[in-house]
MDAnalysis code that builds the backbone (N, CA, C; Angstrom):
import MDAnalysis as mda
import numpy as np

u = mda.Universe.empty(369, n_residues=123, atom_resindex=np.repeat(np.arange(123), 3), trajectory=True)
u.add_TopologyAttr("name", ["N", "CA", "C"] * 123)
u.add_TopologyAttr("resid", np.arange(1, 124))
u.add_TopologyAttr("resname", ["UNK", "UNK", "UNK", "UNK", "UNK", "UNK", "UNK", "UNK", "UNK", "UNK", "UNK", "UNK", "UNK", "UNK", "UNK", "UNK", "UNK", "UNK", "UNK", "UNK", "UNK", "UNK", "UNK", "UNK", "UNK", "UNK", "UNK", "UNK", "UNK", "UNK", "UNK", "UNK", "UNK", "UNK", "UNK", "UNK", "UNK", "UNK", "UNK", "UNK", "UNK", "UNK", "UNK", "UNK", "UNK", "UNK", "UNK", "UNK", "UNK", "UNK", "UNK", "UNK", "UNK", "UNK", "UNK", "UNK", "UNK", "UNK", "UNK", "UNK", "UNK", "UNK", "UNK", "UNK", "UNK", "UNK", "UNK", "UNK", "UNK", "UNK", "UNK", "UNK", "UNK", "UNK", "UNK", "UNK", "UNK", "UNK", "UNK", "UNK", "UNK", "UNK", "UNK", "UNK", "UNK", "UNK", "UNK", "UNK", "UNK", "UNK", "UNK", "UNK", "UNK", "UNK", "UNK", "UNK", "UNK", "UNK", "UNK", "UNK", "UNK", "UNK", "UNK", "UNK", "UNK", "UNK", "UNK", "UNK", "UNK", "UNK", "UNK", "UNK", "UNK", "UNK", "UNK", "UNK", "UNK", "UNK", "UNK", "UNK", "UNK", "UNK", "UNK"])
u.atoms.positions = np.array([
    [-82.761, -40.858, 65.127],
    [-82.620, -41.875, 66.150],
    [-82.550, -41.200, 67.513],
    [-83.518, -41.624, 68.325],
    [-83.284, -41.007, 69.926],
    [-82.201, -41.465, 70.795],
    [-81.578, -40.888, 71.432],
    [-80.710, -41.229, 72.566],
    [-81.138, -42.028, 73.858],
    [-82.522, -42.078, 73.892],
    [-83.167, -42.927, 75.183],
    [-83.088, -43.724, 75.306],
    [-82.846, -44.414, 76.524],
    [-82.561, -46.030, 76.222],
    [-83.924, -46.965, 75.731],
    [-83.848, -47.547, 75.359],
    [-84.987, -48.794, 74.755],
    [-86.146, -47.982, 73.596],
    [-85.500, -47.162, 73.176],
    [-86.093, -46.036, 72.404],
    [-86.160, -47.261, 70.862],
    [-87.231, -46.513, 69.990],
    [-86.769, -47.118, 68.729],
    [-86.027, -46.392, 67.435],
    [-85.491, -46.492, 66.665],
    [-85.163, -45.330, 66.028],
    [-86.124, -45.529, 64.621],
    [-85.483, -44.650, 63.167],
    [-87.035, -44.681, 62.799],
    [-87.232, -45.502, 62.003],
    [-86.731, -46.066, 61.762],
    [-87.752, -46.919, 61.079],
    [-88.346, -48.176, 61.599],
    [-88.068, -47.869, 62.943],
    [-89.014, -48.592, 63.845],
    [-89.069, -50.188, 64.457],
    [-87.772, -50.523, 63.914],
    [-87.501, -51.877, 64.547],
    [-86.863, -51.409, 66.011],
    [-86.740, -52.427, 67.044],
    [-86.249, -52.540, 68.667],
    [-84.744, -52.764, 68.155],
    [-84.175, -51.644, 69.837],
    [-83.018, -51.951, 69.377],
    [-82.529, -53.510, 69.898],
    [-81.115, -54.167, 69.800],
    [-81.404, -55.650, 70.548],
    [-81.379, -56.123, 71.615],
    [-80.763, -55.123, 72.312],
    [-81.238, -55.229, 73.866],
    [-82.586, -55.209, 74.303],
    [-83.383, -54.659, 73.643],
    [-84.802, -54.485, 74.118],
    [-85.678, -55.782, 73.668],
    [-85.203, -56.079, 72.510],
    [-85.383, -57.351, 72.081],
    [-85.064, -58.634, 72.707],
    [-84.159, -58.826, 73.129],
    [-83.420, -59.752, 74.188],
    [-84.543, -59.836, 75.543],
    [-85.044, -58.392, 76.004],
    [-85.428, -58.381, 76.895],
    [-87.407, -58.784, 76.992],
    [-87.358, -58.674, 75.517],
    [-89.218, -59.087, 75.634],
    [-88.958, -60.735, 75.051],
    [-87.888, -61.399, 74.525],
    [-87.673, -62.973, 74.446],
    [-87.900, -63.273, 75.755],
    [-87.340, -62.744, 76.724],
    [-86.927, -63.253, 78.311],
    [-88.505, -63.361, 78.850],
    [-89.228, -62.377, 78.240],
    [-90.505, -62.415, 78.881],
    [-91.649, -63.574, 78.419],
    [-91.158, -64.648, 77.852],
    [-92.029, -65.328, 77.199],
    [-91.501, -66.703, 77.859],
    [-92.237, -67.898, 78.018],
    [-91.945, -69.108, 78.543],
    [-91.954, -70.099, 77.401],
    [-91.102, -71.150, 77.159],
    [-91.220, -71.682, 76.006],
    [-90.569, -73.035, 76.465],
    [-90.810, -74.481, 75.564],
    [-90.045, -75.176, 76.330],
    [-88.380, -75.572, 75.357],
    [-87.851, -75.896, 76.273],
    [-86.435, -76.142, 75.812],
    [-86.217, -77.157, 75.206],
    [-85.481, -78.053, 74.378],
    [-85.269, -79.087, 73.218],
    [-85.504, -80.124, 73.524],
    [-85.032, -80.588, 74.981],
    [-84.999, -81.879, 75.521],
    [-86.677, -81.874, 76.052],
    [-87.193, -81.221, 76.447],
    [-88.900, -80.898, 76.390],
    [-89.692, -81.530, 75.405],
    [-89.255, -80.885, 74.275],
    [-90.065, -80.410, 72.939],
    [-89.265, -82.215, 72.511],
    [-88.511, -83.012, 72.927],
    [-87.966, -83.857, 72.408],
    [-89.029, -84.898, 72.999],
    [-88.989, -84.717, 74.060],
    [-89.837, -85.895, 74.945],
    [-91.395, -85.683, 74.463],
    [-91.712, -84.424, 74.430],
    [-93.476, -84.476, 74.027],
    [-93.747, -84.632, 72.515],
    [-92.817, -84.332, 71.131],
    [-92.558, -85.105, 69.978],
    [-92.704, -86.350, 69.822],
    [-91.911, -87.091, 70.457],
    [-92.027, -88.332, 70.711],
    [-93.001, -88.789, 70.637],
    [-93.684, -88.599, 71.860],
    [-95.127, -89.151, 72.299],
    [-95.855, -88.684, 71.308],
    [-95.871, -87.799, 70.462],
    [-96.695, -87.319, 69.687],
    [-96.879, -88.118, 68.007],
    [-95.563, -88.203, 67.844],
    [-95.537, -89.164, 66.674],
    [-95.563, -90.580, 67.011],
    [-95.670, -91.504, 68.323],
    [-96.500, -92.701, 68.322],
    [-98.084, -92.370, 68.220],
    [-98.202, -91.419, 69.098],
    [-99.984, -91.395, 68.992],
    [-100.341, -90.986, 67.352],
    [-99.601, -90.173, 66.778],
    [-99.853, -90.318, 65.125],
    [-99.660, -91.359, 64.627],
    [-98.792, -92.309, 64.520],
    [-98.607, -93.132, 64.085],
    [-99.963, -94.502, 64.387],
    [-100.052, -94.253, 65.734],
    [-101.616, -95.342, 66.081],
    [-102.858, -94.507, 65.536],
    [-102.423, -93.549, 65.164],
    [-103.957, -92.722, 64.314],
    [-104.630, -92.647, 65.288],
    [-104.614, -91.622, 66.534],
    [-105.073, -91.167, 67.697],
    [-105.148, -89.578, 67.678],
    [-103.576, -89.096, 67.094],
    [-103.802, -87.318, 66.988],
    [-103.069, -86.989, 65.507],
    [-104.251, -85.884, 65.586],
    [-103.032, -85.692, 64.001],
    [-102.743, -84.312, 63.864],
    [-102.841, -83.622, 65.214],
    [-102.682, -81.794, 64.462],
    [-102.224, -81.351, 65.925],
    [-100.952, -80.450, 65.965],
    [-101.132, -79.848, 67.352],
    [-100.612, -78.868, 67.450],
    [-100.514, -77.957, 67.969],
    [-100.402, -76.229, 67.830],
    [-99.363, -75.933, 69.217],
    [-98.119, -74.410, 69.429],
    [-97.749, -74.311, 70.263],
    [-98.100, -73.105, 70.476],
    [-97.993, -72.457, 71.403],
    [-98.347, -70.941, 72.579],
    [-97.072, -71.070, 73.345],
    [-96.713, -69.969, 72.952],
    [-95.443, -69.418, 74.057],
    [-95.850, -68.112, 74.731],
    [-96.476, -68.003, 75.840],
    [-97.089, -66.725, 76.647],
    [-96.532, -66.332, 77.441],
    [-96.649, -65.272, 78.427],
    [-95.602, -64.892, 79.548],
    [-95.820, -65.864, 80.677],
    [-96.793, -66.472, 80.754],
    [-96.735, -66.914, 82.255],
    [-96.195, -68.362, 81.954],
    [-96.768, -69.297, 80.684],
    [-97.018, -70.600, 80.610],
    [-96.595, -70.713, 79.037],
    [-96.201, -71.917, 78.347],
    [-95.805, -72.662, 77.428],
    [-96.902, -73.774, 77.118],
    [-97.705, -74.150, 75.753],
    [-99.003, -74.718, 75.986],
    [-98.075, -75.676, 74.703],
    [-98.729, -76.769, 74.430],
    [-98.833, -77.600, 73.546],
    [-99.785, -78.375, 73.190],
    [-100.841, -78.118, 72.553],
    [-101.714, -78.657, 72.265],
    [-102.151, -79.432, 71.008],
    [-102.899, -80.152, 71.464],
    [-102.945, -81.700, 70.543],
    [-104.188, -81.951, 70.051],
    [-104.507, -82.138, 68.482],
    [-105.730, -82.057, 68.218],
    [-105.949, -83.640, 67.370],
    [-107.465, -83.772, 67.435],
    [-107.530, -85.507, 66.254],
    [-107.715, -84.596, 65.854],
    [-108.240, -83.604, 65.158],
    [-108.258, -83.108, 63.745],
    [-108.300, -81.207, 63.727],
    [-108.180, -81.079, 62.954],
    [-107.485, -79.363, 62.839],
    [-108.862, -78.812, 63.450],
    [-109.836, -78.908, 63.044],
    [-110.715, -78.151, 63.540],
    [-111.710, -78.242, 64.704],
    [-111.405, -79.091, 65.510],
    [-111.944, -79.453, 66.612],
    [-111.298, -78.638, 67.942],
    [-111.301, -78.601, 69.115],
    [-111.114, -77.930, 70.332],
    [-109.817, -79.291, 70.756],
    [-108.842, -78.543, 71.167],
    [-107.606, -79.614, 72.094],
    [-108.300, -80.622, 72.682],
    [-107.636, -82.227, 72.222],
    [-107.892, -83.018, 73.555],
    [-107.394, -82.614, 74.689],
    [-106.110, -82.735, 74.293],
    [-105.336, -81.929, 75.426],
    [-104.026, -80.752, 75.257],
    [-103.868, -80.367, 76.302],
    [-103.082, -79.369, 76.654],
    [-102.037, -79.696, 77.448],
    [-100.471, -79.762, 76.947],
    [-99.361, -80.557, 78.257],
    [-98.668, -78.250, 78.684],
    [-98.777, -78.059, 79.439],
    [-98.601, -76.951, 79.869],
    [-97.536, -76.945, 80.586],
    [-96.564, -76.101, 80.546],
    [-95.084, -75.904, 81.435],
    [-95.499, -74.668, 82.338],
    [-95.541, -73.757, 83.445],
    [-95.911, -72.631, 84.165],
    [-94.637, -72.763, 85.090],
    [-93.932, -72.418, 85.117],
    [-92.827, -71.920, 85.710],
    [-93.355, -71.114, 87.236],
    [-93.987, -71.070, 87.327],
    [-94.407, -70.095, 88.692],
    [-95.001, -71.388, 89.941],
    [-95.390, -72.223, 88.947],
    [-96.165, -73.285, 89.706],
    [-94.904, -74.252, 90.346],
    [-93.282, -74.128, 90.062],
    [-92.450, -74.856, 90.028],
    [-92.174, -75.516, 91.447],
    [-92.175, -74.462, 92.557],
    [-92.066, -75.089, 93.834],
    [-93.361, -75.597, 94.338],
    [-94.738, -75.079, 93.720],
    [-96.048, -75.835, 94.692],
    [-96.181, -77.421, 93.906],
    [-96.425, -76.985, 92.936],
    [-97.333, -78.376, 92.144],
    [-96.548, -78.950, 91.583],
    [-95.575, -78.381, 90.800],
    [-94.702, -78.332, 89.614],
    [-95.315, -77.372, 88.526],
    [-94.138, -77.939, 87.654],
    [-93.464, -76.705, 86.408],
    [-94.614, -77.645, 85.270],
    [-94.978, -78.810, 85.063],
    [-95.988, -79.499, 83.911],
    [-97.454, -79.838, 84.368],
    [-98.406, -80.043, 83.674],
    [-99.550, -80.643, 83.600],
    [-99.927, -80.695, 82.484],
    [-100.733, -82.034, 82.001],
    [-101.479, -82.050, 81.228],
    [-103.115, -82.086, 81.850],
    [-103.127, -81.567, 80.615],
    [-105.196, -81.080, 80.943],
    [-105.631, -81.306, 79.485],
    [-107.360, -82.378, 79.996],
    [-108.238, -82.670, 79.115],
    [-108.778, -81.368, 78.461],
    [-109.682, -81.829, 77.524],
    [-110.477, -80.924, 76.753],
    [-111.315, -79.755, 77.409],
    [-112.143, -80.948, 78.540],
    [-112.938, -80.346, 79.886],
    [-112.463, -79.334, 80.985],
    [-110.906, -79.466, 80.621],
    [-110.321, -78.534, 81.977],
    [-109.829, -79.137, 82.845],
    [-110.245, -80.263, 82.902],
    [-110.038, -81.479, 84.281],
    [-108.160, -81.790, 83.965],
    [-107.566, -81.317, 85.374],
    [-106.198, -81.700, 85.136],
    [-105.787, -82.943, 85.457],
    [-105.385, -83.516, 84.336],
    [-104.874, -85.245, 84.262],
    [-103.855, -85.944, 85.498],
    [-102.743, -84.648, 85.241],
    [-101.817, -85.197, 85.957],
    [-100.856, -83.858, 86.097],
    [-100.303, -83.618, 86.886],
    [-99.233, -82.534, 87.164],
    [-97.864, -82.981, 87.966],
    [-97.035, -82.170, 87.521],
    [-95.322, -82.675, 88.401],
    [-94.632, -81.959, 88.018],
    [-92.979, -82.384, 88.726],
    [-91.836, -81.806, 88.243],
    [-91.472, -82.546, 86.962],
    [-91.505, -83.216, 86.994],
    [-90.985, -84.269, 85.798],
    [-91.292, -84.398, 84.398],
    [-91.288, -84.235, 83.385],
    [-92.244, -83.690, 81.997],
    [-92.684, -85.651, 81.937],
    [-91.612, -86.599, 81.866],
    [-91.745, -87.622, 81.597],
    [-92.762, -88.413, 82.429],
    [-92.877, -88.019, 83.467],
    [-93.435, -88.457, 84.454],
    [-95.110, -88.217, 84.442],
    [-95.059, -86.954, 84.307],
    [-96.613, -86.458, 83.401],
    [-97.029, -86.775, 82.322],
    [-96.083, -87.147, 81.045],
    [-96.739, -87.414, 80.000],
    [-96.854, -88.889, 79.827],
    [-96.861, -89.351, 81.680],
    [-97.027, -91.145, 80.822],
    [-98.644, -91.532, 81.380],
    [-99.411, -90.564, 81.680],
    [-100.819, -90.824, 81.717],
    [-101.213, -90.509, 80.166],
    [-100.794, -89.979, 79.414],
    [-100.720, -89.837, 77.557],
    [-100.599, -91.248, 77.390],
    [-99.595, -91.782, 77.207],
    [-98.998, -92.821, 76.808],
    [-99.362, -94.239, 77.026],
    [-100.195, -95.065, 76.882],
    [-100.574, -95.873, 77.102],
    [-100.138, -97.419, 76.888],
    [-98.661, -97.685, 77.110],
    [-98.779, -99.079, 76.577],
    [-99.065, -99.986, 76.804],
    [-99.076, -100.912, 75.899],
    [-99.452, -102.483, 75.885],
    [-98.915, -102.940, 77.016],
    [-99.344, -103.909, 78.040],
    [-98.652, -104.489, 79.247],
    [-99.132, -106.139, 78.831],
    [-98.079, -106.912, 78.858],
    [-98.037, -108.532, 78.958],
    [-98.656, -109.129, 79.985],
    [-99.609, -110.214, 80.041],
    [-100.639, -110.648, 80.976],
    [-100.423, -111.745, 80.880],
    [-100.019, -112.097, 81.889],
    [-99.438, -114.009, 81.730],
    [-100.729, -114.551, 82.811],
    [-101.562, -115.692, 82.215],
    [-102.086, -116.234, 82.845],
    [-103.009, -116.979, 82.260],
])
């Protein structure tokens, strides 16, 4: 075992500080996040709209992507970027095309161009 700091010893796992320190380097979203875009996710399953969706936790950005079927390309992408937090905001969702839907501070606020409900029409 070496004395260096962030060294590994041998049999080659990190020690946990170093570990601690490459978690920190990754963006991911937090429960109440992952609670609100669930949501939305199991009505649109439930209306048989999406049925498959995949997560990415990267250094810069947090992706969630949403597929009608496993083997096709994302409809969309609801993205968290933390860097973007004071210009644009910290969310956007983006189409298949690239074209960004909608962006903000607000996760809820962005994911209600997703969300489509029924509105009552009196007349």
């Amino acid at each position: 075992m070496k004395d260096l700091e962030g060294a590994e010893d041998i049999s080659g796992a990190a020690r946990p500080a170093e570990a601690g320190q490459r978690l920190a380097d990754v963006v991911s979203f937090d429960r109440f996040e992952l609670r609100e875009i669930l949501n939305l996710y199991g009505r649109k399953v439930a209306e048989g709209e999406w049925r498959d969706y995949a997560l990415d936790f990267l250094r810069d950005r947090a992706v969630f992507s949403v597929y009608r079927r496993a083997c096709e390309c994302a409809l969309y992408r609801i993205e968290k970027t933390p860097r973007l937090a004071r210009r644009q905001g910290v969310y956007c969702v983006v189409a298949s095309g690239g074209l960004i839907l909608k962006r903000g501070h607000e996760l809820a606020r962005v994911l209600s161009v997703l969300d489509r409900r029924l509105k009552l029409v009196s007349g």
